[in-house]
RODOZA-616416 format. One record per residue (C-alpha): y, x, z; residue number from 1; residue in three letters. Coordinates in steps of 0.001 Angstrom, whole numbers. Example, Ala and Ser with C-alpha at 12.3 -4.5 7.8 and 13.67 -1.06 7.14 Angstrom:
2
{Y = -4500; X = 12300; Z = 7800; n = 1; res = ALA}
{Y = -1060; X = 13670; Z = 7140; n = 2; res = SER}
This chain:
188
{Y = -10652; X = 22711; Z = 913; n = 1; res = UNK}
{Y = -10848; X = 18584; Z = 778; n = 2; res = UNK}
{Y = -9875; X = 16078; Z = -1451; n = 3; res = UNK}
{Y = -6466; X = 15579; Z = -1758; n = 4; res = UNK}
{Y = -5396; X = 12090; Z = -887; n = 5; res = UNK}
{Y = -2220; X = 10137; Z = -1601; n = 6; res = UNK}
{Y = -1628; X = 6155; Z = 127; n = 7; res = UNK}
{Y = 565; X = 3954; Z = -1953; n = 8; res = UNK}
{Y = 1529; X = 905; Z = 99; n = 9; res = UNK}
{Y = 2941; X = -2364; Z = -1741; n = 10; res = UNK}
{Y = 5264; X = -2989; Z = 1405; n = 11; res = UNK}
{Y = 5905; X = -7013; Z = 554; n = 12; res = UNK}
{Y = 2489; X = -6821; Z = 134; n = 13; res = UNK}
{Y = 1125; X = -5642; Z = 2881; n = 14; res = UNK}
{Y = 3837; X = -7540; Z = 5193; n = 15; res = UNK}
{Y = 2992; X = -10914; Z = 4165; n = 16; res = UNK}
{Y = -705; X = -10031; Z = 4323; n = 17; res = UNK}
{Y = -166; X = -9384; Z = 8140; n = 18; res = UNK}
{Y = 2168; X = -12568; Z = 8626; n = 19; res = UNK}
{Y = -784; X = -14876; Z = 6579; n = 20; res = UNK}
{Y = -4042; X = -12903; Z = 7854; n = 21; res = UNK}
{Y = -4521; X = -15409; Z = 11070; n = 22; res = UNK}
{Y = -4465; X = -18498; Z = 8089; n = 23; res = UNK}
{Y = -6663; X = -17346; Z = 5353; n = 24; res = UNK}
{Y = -8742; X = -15403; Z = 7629; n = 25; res = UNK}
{Y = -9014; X = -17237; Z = 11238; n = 26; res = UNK}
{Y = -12792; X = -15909; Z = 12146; n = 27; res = UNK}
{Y = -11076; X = -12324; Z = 11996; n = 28; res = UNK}
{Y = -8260; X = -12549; Z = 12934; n = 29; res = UNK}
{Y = -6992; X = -14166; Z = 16061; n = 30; res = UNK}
{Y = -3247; X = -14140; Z = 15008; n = 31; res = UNK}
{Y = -740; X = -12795; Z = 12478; n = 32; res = UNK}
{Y = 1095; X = -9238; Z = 12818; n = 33; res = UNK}
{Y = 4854; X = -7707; Z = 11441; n = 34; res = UNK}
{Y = 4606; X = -5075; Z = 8937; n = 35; res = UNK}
{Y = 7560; X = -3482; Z = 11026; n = 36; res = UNK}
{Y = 5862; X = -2815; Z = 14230; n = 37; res = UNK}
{Y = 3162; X = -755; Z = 12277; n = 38; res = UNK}
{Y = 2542; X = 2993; Z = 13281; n = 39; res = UNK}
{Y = 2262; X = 4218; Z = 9931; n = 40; res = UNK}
{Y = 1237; X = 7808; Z = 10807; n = 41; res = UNK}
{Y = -1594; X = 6460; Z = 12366; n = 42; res = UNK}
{Y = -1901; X = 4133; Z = 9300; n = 43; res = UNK}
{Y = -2253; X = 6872; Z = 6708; n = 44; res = UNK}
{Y = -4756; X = 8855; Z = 8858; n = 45; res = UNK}
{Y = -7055; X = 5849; Z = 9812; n = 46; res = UNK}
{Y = -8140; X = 5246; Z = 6496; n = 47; res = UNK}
{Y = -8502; X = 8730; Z = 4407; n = 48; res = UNK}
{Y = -12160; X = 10205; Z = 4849; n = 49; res = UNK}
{Y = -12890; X = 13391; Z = 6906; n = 50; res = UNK}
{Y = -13374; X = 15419; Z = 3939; n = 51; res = UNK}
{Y = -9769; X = 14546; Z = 2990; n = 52; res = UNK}
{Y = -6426; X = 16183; Z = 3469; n = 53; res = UNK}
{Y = -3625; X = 13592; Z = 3506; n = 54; res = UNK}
{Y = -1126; X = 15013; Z = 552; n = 55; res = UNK}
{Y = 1389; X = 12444; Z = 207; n = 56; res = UNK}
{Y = 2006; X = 8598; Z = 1320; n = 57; res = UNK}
{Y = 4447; X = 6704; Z = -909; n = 58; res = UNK}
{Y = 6082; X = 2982; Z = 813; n = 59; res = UNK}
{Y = 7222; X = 583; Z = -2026; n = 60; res = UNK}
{Y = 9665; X = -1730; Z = -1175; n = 61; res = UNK}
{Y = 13208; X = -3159; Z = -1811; n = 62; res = UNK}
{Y = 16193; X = -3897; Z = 477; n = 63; res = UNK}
{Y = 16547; X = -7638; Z = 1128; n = 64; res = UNK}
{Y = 20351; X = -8522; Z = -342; n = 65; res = UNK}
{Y = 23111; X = -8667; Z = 2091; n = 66; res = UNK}
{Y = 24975; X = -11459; Z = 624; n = 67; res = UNK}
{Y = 21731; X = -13457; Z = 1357; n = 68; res = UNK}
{Y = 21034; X = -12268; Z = 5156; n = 69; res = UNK}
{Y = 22892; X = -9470; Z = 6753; n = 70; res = UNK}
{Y = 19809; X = -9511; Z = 9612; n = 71; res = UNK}
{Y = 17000; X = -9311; Z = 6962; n = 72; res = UNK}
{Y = 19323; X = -6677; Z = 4885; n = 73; res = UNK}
{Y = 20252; X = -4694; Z = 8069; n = 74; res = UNK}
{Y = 16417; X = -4443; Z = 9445; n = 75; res = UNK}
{Y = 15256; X = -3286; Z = 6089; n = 76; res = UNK}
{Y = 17276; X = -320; Z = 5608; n = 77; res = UNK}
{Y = 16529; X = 604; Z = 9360; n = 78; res = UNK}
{Y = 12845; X = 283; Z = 8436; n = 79; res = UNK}
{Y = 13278; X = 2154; Z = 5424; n = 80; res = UNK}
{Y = 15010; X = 4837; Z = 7202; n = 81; res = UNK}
{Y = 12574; X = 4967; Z = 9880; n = 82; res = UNK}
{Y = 9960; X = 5533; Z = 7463; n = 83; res = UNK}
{Y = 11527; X = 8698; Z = 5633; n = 84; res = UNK}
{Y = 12825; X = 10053; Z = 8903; n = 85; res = UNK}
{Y = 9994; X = 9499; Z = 11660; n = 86; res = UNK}
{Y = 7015; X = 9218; Z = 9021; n = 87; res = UNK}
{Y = 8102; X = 11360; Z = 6273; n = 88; res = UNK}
{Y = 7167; X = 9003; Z = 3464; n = 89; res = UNK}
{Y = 8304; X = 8774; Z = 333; n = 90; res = UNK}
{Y = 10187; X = 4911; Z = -66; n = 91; res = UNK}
{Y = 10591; X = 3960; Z = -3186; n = 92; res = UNK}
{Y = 12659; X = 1009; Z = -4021; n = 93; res = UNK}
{Y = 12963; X = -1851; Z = -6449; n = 94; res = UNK}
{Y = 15652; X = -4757; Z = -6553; n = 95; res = UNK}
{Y = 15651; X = -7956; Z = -5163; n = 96; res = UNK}
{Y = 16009; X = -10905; Z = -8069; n = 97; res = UNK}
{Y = 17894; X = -14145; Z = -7373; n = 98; res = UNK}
{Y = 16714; X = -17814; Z = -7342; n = 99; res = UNK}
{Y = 14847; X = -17669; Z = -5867; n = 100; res = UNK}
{Y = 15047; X = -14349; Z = -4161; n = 101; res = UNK}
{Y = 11985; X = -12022; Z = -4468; n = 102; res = UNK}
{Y = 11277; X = -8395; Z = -4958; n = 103; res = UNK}
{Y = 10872; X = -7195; Z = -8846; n = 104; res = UNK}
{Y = 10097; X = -4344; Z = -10350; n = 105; res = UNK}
{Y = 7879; X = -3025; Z = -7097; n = 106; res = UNK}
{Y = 4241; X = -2935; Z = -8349; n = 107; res = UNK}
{Y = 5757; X = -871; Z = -11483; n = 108; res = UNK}
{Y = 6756; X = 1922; Z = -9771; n = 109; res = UNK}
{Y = 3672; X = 1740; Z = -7776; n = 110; res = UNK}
{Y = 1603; X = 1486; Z = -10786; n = 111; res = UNK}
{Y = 3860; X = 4343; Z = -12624; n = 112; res = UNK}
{Y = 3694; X = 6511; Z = -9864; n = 113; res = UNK}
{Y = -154; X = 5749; Z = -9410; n = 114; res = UNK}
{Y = -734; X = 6721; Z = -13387; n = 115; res = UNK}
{Y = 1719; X = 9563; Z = -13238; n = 116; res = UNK}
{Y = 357; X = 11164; Z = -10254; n = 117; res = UNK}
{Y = -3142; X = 11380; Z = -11426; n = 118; res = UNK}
{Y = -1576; X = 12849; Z = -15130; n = 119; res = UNK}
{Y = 188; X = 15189; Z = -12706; n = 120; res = UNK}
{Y = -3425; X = 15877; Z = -10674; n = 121; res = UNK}
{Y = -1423; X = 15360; Z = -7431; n = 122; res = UNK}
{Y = -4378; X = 13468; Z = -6037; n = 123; res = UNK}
{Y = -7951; X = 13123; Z = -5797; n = 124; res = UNK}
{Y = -8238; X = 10013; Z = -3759; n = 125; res = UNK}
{Y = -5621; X = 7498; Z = -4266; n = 126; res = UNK}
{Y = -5648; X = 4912; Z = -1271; n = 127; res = UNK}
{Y = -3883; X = 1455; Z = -2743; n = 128; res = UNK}
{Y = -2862; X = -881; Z = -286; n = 129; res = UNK}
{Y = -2284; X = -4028; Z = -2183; n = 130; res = UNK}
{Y = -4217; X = -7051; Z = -3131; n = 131; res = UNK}
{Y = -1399; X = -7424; Z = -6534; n = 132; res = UNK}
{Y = -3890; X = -7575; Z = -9450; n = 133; res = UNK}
{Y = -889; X = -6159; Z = -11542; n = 134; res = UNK}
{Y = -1650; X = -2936; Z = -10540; n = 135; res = UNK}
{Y = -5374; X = -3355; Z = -12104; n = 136; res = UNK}
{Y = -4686; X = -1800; Z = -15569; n = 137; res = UNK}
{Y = -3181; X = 664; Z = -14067; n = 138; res = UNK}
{Y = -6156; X = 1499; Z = -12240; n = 139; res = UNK}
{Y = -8623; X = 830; Z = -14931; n = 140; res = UNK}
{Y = -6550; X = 3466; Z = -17307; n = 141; res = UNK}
{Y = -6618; X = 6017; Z = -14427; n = 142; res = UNK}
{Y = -11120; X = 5186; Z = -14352; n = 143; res = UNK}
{Y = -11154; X = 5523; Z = -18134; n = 144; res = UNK}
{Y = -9424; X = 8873; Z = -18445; n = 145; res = UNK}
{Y = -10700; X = 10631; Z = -14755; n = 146; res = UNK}
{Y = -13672; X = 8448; Z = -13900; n = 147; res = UNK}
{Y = -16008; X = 11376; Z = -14210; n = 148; res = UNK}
{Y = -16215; X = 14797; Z = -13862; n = 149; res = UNK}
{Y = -14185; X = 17770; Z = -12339; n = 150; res = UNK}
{Y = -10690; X = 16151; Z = -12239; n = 151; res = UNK}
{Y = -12562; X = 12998; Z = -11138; n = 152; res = UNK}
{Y = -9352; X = 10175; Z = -9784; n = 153; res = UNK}
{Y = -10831; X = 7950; Z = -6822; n = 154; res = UNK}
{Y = -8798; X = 5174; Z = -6499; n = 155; res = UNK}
{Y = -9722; X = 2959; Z = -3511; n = 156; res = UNK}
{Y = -8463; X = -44; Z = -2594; n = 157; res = UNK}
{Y = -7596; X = -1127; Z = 1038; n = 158; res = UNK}
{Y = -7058; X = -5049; Z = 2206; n = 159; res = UNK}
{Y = -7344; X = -7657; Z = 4720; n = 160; res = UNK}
{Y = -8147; X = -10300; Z = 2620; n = 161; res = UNK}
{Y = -11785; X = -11524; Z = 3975; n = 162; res = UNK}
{Y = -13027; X = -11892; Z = 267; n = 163; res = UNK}
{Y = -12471; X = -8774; Z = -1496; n = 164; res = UNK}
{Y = -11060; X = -9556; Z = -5118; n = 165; res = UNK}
{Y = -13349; X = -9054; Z = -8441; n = 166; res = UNK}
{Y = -10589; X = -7646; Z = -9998; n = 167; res = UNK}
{Y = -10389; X = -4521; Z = -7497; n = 168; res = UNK}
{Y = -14348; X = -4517; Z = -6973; n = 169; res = UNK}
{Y = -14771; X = -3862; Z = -10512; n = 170; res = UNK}
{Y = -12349; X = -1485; Z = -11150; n = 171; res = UNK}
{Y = -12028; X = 753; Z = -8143; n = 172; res = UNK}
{Y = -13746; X = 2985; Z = -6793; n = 173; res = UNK}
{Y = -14290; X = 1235; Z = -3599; n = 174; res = UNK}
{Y = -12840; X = -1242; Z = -1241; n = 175; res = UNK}
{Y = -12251; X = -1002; Z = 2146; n = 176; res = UNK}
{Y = -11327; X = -3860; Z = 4413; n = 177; res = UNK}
{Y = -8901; X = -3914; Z = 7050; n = 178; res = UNK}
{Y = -10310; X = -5452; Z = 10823; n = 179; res = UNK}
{Y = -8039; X = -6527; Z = 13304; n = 180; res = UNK}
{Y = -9592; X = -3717; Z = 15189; n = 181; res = UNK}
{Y = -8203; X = -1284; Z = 13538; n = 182; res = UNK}
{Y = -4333; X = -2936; Z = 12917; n = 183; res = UNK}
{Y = -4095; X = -3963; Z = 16874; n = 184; res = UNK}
{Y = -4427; X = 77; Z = 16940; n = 185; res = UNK}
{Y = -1353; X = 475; Z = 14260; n = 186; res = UNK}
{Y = 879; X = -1741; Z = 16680; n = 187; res = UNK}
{Y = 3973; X = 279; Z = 18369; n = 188; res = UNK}
């Protein structure tokens, strides 16, 4: 049997990482990409290793308010939907805060569900795709308590950020960048 792997994407995250990757990172990549337009199957099973079985991927997110833009509000429940229905993962949603408007509450469920999940042993490898350093205590609890040993936690950290962080050097277990060879493969 493998290691049992769960993906938590930071959706905000990993959308405006894709829209900015061309301008922080213009030797790699030759342009900027939509989160939407990702094949997220394909996604989760690019980056797990072969001696893994993919157990569960979790998309964190929040729908953009109506009153503020019907388009934005409209394409994120379709893209929400799309990614329970076609990808079978698990969306979990925060709330959208006013003036100015952002998402809150996000990287806490991620990090609760990262935590809770490991107290739960529902993972071996946990594959974060963020580049929030909120998440890092989080992650430095989970080390500290399954670091070592049979019910060993693996968290690793996924990004397209040319420079990796400290922050997620230090504390994870490693960290994997993503090329622009491997998302021009994601694009439907």
């Amino acid at each position: 049997m493998g290691y049992r792997s769960n993906i938590y994407i930071d959706g905000q995250n990993l959308h405006h990482s894709l829209q900015n990757v061309h301008k922080y990172n213009p030797r790699h990549f030759k342009k900027s990409y939509d989160s939407y337009s990702i094949d997220y199957d394909s996604f989760s099973k690019m980056f797990i290793k072969s001696d893994s079985i993919l157990n569960e991927v979790k998309y964190y997110g929040a729908v953009y308010p109506v009153e503020f833009n019907q388009d934005k509000h409209d394409k994120d429940k379709i893209f929400h939907a799309r990614l329970k229905n076609l990808y079978k993962i698990d969306v979990r949603l925060g709330k959208f805060k006013r003036n100015p408007v952002r998402e809150k509450g996000v990287d806490v469920l991620l990090a609760l569900d990262l935590v809770l999940d490991a107290i739960d042993d529902k993972y071996d490898n946990a594959y974060v795709v963020s580049d929030d350093t909120d998440l890092i205590p989080a992650i430095e609890e989970i080390s500290r308590r399954y670091g070592r040993g049979e019910k060993q936690k693996r968290i690793y950290q996924l990004t397209l950020r040319d420079k990796l962080l400290n922050e997620f050097k230090d504390t994870c277990y490693f960290c994997i960048k993503i090329g622009e060879d491997k998302i021009k493969k994601l694009i439907v």
